[in-house]
Each structure stands twice: as C-alpha cells, then as structure tokens.
PALUMBA-278192 format. One record per residue (C-alpha): x, y, z. Coordinates in pm, 1 decimal, padded with zeros to 6 digits. Layout:
<node u="X" v="Y" w="Z"/>
...
***
This chain:
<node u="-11927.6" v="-10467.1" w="16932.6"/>
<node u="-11595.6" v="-10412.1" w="17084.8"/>
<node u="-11402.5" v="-10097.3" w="17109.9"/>
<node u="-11103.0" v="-10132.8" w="16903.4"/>
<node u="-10754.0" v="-10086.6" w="17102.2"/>
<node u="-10533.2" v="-09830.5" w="17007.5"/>
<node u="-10276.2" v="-10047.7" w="16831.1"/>
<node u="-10555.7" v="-10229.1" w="16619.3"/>
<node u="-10703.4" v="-09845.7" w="16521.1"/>
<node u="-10335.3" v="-09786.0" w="16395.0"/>
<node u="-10313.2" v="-10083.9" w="16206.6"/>
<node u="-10652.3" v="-10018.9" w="16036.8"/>
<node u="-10557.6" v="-09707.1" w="15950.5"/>
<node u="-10217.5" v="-09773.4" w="15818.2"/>
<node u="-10410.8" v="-10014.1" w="15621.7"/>
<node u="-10698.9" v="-09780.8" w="15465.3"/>
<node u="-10364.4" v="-09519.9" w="15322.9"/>
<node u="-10174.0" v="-09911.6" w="15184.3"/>
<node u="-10508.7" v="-10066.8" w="15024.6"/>
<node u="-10805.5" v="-09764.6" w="15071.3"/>
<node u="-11098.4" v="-09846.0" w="15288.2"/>
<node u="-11409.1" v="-09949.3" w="15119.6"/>
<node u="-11737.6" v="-09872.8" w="15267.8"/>
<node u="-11807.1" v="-10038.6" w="15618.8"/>
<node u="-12177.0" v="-10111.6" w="15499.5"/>
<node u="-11916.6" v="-10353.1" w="15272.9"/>
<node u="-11794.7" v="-10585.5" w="15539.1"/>
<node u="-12057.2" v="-10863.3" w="15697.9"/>
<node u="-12143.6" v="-10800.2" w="16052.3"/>
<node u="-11944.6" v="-11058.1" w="16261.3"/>
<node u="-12100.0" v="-11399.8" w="16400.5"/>
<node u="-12305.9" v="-11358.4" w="16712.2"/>
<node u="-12116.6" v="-11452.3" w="17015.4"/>
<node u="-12244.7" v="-11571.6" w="17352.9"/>
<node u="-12231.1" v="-11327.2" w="17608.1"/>
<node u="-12007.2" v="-11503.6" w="17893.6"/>
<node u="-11742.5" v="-11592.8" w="17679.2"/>
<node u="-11632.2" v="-11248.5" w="17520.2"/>
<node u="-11511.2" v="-10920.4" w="17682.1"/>
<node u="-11307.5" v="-10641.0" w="17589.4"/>
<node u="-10940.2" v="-10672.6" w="17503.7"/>
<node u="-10886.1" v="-10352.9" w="17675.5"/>
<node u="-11004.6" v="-10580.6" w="17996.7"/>
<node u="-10724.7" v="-10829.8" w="17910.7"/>
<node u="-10432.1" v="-10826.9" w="18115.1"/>
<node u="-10152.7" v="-10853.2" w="17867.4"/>
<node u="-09866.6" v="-11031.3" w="18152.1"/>
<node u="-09841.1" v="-11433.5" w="18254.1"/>
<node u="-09947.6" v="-11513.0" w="18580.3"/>
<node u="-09728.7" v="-11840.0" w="18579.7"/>
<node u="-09359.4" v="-11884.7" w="18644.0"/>
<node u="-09173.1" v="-12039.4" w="18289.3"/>
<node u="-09052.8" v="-12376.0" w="18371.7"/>
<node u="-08662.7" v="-12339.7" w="18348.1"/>
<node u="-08473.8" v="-12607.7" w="18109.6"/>
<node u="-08733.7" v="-12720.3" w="17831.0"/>
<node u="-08814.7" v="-12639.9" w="17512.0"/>
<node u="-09060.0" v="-12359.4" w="17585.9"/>
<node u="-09270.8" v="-12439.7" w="17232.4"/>
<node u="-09318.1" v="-12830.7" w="17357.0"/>
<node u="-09285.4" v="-12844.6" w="17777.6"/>
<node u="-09016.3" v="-13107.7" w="17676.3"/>
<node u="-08625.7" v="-13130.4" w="17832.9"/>
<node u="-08408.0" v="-12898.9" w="17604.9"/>
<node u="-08180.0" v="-13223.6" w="17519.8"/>
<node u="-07843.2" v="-13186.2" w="17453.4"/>
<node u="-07792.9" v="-12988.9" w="17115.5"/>
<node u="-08050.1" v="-12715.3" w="17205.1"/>
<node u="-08047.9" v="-12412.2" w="17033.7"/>
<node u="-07972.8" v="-12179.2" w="17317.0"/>
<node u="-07991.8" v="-11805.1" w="17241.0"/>
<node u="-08126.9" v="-11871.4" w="16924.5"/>
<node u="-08456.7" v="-11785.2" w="16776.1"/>
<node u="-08730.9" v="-12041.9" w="16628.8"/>
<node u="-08906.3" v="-11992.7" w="16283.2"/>
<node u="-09299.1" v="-11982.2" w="16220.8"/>
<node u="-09331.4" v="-12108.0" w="15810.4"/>
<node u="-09656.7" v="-12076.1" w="15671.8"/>
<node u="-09733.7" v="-12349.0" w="15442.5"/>
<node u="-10032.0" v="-12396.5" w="15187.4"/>
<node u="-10355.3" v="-12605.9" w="15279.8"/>
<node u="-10540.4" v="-12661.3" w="14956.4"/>
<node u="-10689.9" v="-12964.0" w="14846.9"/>
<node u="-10431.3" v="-12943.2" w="14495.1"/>
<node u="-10087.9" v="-12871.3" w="14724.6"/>
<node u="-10127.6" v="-13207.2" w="14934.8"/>
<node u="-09928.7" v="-13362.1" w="15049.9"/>
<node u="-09755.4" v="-13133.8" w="15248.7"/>
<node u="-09376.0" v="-13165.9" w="15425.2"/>
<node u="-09241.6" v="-13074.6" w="15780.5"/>
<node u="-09576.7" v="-13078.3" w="15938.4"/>
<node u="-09536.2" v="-13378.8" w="16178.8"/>
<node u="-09197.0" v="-13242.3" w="16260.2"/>
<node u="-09350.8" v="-12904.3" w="16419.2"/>
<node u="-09343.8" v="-12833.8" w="16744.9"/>
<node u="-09676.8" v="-12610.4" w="16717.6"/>
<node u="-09910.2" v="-12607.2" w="16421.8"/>
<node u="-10184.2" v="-12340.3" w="16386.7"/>
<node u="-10439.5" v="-12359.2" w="16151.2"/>
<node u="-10681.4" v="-12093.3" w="16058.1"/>
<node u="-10917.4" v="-11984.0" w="15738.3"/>
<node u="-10759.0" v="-11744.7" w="15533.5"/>
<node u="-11007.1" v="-11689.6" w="15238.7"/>
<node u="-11269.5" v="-11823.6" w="15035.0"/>
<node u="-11372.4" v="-12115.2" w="15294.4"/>
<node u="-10950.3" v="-12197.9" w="15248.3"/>
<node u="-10734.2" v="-12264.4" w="15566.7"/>
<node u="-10360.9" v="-12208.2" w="15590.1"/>
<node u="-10124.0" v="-12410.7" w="15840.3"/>
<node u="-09805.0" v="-12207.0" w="16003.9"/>
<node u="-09537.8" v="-12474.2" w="16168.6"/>
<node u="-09354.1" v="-12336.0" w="16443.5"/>
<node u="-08997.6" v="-12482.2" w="16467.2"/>
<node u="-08780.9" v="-12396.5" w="16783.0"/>
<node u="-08453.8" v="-12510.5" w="16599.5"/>
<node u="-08477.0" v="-12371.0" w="16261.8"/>
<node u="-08134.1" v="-12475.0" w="16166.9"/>
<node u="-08240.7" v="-12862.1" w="16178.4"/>
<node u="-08562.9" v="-12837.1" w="16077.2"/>
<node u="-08673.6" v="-13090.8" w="15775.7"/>
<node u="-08801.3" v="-13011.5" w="15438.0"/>
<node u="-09058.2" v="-12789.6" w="15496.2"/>
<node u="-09334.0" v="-12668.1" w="15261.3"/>
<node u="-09516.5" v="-12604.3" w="14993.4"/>
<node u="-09468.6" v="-12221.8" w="15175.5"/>
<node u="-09726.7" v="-12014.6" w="15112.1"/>
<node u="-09799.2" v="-11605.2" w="15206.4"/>
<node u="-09880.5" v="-11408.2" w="15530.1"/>
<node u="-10174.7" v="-11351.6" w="15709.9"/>
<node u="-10274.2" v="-11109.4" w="15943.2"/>
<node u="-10430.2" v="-11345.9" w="16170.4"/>
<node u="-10102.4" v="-11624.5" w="16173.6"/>
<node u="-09874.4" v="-11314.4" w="16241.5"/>
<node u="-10034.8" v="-11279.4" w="16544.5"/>
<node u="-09959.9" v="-11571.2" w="16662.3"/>
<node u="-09608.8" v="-11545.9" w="16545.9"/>
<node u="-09484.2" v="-11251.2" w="16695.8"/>
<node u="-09534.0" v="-11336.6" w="17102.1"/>
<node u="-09344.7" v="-11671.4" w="17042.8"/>
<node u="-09020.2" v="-11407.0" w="16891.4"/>
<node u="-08974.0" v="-11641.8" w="16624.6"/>
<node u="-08826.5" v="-11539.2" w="16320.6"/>
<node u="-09081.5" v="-11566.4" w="16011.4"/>
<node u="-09075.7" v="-11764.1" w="15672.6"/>
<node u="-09331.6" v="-11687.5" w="15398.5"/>
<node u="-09376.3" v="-11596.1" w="15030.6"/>
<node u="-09545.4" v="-11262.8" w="14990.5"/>
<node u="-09829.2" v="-11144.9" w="15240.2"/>
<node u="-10189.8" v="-10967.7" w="15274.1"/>
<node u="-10189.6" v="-10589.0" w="15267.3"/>
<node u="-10333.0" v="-10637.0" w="15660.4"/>
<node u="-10025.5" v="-10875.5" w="15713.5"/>
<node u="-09789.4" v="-10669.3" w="15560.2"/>
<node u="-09896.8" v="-10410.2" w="15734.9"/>
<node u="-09895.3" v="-10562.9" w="16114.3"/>
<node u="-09537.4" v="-10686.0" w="15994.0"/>
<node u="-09469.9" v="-10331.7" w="15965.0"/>
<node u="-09519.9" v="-10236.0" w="16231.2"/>
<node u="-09315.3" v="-10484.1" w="16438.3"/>
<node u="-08998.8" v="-10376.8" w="16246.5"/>
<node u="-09045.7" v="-10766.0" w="16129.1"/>
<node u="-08907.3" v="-10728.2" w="15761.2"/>
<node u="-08521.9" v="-10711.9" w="15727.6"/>
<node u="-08494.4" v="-10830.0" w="16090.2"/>
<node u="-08717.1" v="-11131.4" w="16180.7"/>
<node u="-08981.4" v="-11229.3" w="15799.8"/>
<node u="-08807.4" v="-11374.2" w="15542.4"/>
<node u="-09013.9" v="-11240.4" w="15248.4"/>
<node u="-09005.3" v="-11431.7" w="14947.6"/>
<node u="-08794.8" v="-11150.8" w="14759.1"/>
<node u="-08496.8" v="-11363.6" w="15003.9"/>
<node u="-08497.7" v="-11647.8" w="14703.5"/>
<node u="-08181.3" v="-11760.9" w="14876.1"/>
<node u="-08403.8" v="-11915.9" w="15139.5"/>
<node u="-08651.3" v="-12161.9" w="14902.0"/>
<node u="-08627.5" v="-12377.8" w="14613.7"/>
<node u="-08908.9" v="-12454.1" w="14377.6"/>
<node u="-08936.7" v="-12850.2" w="14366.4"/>
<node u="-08931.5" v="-12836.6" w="13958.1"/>
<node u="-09086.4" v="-13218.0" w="13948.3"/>
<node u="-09413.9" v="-13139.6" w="14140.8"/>
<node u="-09387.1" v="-12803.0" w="13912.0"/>
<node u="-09433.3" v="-13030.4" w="13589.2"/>
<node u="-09780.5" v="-13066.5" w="13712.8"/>
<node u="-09892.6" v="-12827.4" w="13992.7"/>
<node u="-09897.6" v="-12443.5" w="13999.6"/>
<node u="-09615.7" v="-12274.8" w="14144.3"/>
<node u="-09780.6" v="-12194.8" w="14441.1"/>
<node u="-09759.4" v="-12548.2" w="14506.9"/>
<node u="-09418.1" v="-12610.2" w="14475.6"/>
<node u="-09173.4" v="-12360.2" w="14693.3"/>
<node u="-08957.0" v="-12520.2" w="14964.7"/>
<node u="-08720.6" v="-12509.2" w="15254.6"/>
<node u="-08476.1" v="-12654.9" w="15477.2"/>
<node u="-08301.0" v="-12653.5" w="15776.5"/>
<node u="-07980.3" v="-12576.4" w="15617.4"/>
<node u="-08085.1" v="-12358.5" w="15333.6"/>
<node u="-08262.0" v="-12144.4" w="15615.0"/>
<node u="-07996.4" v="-12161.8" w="15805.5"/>
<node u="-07761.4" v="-11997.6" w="15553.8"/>
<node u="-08025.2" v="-11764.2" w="15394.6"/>
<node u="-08065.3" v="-11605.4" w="15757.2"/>
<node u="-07670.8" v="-11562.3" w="15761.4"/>
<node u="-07647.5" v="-11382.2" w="15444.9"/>
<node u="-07921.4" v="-11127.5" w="15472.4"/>
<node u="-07803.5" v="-11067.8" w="15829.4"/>
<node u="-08182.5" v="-11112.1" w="15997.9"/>
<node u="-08198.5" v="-11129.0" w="16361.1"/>
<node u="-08150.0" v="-11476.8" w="16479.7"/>
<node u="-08003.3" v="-11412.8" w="16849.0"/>
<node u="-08258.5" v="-11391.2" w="17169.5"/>
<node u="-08087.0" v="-11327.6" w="17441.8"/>
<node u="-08328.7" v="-11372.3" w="17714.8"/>
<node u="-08567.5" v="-11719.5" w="17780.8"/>
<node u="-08764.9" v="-11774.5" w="17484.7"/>
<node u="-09154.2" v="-11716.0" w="17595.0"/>
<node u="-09328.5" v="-12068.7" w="17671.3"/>
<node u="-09609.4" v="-12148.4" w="17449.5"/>
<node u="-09852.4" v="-12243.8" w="17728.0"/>
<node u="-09828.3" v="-12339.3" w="18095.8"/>
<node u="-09695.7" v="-12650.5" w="18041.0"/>
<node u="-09653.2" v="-12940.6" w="18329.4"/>
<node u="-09327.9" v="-13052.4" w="18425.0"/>
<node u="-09159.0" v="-13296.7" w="18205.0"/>
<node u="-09023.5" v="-13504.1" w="18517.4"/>
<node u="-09435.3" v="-13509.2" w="18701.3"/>
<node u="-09705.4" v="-13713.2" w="18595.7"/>
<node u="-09913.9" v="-13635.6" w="18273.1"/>
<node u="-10226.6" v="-13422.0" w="18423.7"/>
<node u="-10573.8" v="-13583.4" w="18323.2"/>
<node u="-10834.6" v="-13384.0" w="18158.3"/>
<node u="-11117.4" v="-13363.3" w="18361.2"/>
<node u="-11441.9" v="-13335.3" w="18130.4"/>
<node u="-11472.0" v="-13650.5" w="17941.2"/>
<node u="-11308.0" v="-13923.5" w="17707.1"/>
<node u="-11239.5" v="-13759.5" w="17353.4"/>
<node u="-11172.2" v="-14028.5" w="17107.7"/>
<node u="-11300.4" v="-13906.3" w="16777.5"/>
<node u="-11290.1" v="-13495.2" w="16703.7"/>
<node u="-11479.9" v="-13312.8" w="16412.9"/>
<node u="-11435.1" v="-12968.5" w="16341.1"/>
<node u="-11561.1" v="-12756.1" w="15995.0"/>
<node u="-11396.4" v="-12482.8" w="15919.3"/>
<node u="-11607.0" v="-12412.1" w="15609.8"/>
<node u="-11782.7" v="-12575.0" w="15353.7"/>
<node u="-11439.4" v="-12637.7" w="15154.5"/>
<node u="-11246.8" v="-12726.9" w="15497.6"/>
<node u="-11310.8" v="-12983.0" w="15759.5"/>
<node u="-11117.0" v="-13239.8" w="15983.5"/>
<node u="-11122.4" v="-13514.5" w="16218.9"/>
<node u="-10918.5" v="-13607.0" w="16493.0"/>
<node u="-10847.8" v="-13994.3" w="16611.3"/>
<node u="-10662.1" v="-14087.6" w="16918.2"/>
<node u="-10470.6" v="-14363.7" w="16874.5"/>
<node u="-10377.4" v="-14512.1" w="17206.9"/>
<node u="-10065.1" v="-14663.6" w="17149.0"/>
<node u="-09903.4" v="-14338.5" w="17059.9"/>
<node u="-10094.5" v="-14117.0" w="17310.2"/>
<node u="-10146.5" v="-13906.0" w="17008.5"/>
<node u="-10460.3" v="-13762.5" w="16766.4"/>
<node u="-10404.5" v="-13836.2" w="16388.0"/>
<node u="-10558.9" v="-13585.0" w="16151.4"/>
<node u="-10785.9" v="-13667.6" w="15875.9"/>
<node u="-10861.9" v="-13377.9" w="15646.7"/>
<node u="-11046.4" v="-13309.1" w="15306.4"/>
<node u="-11195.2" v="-13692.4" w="15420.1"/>
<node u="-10797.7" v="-13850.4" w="15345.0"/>
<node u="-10541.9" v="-13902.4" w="15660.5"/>
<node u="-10309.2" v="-13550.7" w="15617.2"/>
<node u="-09966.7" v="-13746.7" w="15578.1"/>
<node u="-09598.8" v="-13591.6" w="15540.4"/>
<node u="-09456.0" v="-13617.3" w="15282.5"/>
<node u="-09042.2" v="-13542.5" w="15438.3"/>
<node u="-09189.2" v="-13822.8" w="15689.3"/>
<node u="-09204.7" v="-14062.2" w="15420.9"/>
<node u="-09592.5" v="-13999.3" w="15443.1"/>
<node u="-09636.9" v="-14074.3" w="15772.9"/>
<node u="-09964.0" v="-13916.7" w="15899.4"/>
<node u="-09988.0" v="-13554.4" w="16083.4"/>
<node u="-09995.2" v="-13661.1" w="16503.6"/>
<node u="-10039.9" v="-13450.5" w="16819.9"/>
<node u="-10009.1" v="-13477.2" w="17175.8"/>
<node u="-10190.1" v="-13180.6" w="17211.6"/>
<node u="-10486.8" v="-13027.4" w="17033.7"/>
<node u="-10672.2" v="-12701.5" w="17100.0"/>
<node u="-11021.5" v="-12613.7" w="16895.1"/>
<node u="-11066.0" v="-12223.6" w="16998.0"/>
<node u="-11397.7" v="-12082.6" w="16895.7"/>
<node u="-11376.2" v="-11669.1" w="16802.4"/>
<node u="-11563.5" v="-11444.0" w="16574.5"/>
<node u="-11476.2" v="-11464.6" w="16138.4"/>
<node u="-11586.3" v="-11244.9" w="15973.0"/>
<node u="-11450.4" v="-11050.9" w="15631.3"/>
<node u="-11221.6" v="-10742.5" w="15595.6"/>
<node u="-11352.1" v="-10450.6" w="15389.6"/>
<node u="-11180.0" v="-10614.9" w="15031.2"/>
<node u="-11485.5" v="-10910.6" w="15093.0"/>
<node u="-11274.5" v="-11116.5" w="15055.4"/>
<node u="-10971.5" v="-11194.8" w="15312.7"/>
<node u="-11083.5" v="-11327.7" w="15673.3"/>
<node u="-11064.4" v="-11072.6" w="15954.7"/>
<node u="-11049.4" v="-11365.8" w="16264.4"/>
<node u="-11110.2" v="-11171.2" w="16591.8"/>
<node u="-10801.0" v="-11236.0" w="16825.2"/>
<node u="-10826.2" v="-10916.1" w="16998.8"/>
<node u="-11025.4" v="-11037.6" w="17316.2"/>
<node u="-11113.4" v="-11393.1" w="17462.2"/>
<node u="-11324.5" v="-11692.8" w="17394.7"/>
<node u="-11468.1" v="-12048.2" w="17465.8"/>
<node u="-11210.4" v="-12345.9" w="17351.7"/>
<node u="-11160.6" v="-12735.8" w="17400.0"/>
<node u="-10814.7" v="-12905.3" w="17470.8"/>
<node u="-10767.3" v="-13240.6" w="17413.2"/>
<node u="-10486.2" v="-13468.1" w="17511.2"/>
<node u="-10464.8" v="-13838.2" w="17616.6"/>
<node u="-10797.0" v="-13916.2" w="17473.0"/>
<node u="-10968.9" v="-13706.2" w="17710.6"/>
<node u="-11090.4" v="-13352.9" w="17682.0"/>
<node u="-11144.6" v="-13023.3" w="17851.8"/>
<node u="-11348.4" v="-12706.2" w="17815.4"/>
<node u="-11092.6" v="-12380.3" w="17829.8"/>
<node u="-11101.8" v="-12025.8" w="17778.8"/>
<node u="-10852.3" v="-11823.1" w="17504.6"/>
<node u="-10778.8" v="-11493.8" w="17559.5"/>
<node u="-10484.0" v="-11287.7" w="17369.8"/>
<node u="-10566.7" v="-10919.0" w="17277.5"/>
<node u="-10286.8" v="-10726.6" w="17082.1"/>
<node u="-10122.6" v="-10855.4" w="16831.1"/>
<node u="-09777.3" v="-10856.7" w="17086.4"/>
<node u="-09967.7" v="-11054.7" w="17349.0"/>
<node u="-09934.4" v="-11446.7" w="17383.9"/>
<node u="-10226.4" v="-11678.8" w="17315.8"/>
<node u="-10332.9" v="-11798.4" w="17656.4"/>
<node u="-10555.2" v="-12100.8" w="17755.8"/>
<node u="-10708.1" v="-12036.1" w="18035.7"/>
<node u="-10948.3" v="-12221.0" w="18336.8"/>
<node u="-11353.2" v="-12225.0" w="18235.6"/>
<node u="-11418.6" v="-12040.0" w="18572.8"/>
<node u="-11350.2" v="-11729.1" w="18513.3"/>
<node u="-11025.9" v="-11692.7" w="18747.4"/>
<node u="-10759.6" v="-11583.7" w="18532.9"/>
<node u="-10524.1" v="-11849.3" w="18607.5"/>
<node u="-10335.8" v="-12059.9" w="18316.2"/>
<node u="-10440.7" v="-12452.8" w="18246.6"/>
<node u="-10180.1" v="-12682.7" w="18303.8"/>
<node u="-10112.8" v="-12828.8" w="17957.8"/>
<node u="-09930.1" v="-13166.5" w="17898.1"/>
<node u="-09596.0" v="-13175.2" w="17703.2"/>
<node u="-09583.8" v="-13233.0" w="17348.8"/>
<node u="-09641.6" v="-13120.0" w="17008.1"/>
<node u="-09955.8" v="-12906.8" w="17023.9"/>
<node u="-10194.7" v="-12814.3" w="16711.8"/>
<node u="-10404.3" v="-12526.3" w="16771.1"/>
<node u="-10737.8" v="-12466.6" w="16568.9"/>
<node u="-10918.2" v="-12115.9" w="16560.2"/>
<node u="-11227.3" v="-12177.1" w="16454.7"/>
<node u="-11516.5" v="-11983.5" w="16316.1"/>
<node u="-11854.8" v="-11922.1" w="16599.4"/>
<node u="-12113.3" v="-11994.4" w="16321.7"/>
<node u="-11935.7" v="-12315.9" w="16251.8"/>
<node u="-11954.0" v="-12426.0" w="16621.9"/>
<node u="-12274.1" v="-12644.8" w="16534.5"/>
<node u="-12055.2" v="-12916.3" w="16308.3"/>
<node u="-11838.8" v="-12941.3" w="16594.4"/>
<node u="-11863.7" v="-13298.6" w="16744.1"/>
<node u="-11671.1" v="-13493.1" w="17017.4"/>
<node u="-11734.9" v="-13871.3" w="16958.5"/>
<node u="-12002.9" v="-13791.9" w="16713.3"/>
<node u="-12222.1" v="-13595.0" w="16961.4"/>
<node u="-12287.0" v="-13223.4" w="16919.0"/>
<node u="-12102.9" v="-13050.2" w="17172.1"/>
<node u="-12354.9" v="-12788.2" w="17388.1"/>
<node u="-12212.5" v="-12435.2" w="17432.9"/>
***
C-alpha cells in the first residue's frame, strides 16, 4: 500500500473531525494492482516537462478564435448520470468531460467549459466529489455544483475554493429548476444553468473569475496548424468499458466525423440543448486506477494520488498510455508506456476522460476482444 502524502494525511484528517472516522477494518481493501504500473506519488514529479503551445484553447489544442475569453477563467459543472435524469444538456458542447463512479455502482459526468459566459444550457447539476475536484482544481477553473461530499467539501476547503472559485448551490442565483421535467422527476433531476445566468451569478457574489497568467493546457496537445499524429497500437473502432454493474458504455467511431459516439445504459447518450444530438469526441481516454470505498461504505475513494495503465483513442485508432497525477493540485498527465517521463502528443479536440475501476478491467474490450494487461 502506498504511503499517503502529506496533503492527503491532512485532508483525511480534516475529514475524521467534519464526518468522524469509522473503523479502518470498515473500508474494503483496494483492488489489486499490477506491479509495473503503480508507484508512489511521493515519486511523482509534480512540474510539465513540455512547453504550452502559445495561442489555443489550452482545454481543446484548438486556435483561440476570435472572441476568446482571455484572462478569464473556465467552469467545471458536475452534472447527474442516472439512468432517471437522462437526457442530459451541455454535454456535447464540453470541451473536456470526465466521468467517474461516485457511489453505489453510479457515475457522475463534470463538463469543463473554457468560456463559461457562452456556455449552453447545462445540466441536470448535481453535487461534488472528491475525486472530480481533483481534476478541477489544476485546470483553475471556477466550479459549479449543488451541495458536495464531506471528503469534497473538505478538499474544497482547503483550496480556499468556496466564496472564490465553487459556486455552491446556496448561490440559487446561478440555477433554475426546469419546473416541467419537475412535474415528473425528482428534483435532483431538474436544476439548470446557463451561460448567461452564470455569467451574472459570478458577478454578483463577486467569485474569482480573472487568471492572469496562461491558463494550464489540459494535455500535450499537437499543433493545430501540423498534421493529426497517428496512434500507433491498433485500429479502435468499437470501445466497451463497465464501470459497474449499474454503469457501462460503448464507444463507436464514426468516420465521417473523426469522432466516437457514446452509447450508455445500452441507448446512444444524446443532448438534449443539442436538440438530442448524440454525446461525440475527438478524444477519449479509459484510465485504469484503484476504487475502492471511504470509511462511510458507501462513497468511492478513486486513487488519483500516484500513476497508472490507460488507453487513448482518437481517429479510430488506439494507444496504450500511462496516467500519473498525485496531489490533488497536480495536473492529470498522459504519459509514454516506456517508462520515460515524457508527455504523449495528443490530437486536438474535445477529449472525454474515463477513470475506471482495476477489478473492472476484465469487461474492457476494444473491437469486442478482451484487451491483455
């Protein structure tokens, strides 16, 4: 087992005096993971080792275009997954979509926008997570939820987030409940945003929307004016992934968009402010780490604190990777398979990014063929 870094000691223990601890003998022991694909975080260096591409949209790889928003923050929203909250809006106009488990087999989606005040109807919004925090904090967006975990809460804390950078949902200036899906649906169904009704919220509560130095890129991305970069490992056409026995997905590339569709719950995931035009991505990252549960039993504690094995997908063709991240500060990194610690040169486009649970690596199938480890 890992030794726990400073910060994440902290954090637990700011968490035991906010929730109490319950017995360790409480919490499941975490998946097994192979050997050469796991080390220490305190072995992680925590800096880039590439040079930001100057002039693009550093969430994308794509030219800034003309009504940028320079010196500006983005916003991360999370938004509810559940079978009973489909469909969902905003998701196809992300420039980043994460997706992780949450609880209960459940997985939650956060859609990072870099220009928040344009963004689309977005929703239905849903609460923090630990583990989608992050991932939120090394992009410097600003942060768009309703409610949170005690662990999230916490880590949010922490990082002087509330007041500045989260919009909590005690901000009702910033959502709307959609009162004709409420006729039918639970409330947690049914909360909302905008573009301009962010926009405004953000003004009147005074958060911290200014960034006055170069946003930090995503990835390592290629150079919108050079050649798309081929993935080197195989032709990806068809992508399964289970999350759990509640959640699973496929992945289709389509090649007259360049782009994988998403099929989840066995129905194409559509969007809904798209006029239900299916969930697409140029990019697609499937990052294997250890799940296992916090001391409640209940909440999923996914390990983001080190490195791990990872496909990335793009063009129809695929690629094995490395992830490594480490504190909670740090930026997600993908990462060549041979050990260097140099960055993999990632196409530009909308990117979806998939942490995935270790014991659920044997469901995982590339063109209906288990993948080896």
């Amino acid at each position: 087992m890992k030794r726990p870094t400073c910060f994440l000691f902290a954090l637990g223990m700011a968490v035991c005096l906010l929730a109490g601890c319950a017995p360790a003998g409480e919490a499941p022991a975490p998946a097994a993971t192979p050997s050469a694909t796991r080390r220490p975080a305190e072995d992680t260096p925590a800096d880039l080792t590439y040079t930001a591409l100057p002039g693009i949209n550093p969430y994308t790889g794509l030219p800034q275009g003309e009504n940028y928003p320079a010196g500006k923050r983005g916003v991360a929203v999370m938004i509810n997954n559940v079978k009973g909250a489909l469909p969902q809006s905003g998701i196809n106009s992300a420039d980043l979509l994460y997706e992780m488990i949450t609880e209960g087999g459940v997985t939650r989606l956060m859609a990072v926008y870099r220009d928040y005040a344009n963004m689309p109807v977005v929703g239905p919004i849903r609460s923090a997570r630990d583990q989608h925090v992050q991932m939120m904090l090394p992009l410097e967006c600003l942060y768009a939820h309703i409610g949170g975990s005690t662990y999230a809460n916490a880590l949010l804390d922490v990082f002087h987030c509330p007041g500045y950078r989260s919009l909590d949902g005690k901000y009702r200036n910033f959502y709307w409940i959609d009162q004709e899906r409420r006729k039918t649906m639970d409330q947690d169904y049914c909360v909302y945003t905008d573009g301009p009704t962010l926009a405004a919220a953000l003004d009147k509560f005074g958060m911290d929307t200014e960034y006055e130095y170069e946003m930090p890129q995503a990835f390592r991305f290629v150079a919108a004016d050079q050649p798309a970069r081929v993935l080197e490992d195989g032709e990806a056409g068809e992508i399964y992934l289970r999350f759990s026995s509640y959640t699973d997905c496929e992945f289709r590339y389509d090649p007259a968009t360049g782009r994988y569709a998403k099929w989840e719950f066995g129905e194409p995931q559509v969007d809904e402010a798209a006029g239900g035009a299916q969930y697409q991505a140029d990019n697609l990252f499937i990052l294997f780490t250890e799940i296992a549960r916090y001391p409640d039993g209940v909440l999923s504690q996914v390990d983001l604190s080190g490195q791990g094995y990872g496909y990335y997908f793009c063009d129809g063709r695929y690629e094995r990777v490395r992830w490594m991240k480490g504190a909670p500060s740090a930026p997600l990194r993908i990462l060549l398979l041979d050990g260097t610690e140099e960055d993999v040169l990632v196409n530009p486009g909308q990117s979806y990014i998939a942490m995935v649970g270790l014991d659920q690596f044997e469901y995982f199938r590339i063109d209906g063929q288990p993948v080896e480890e």
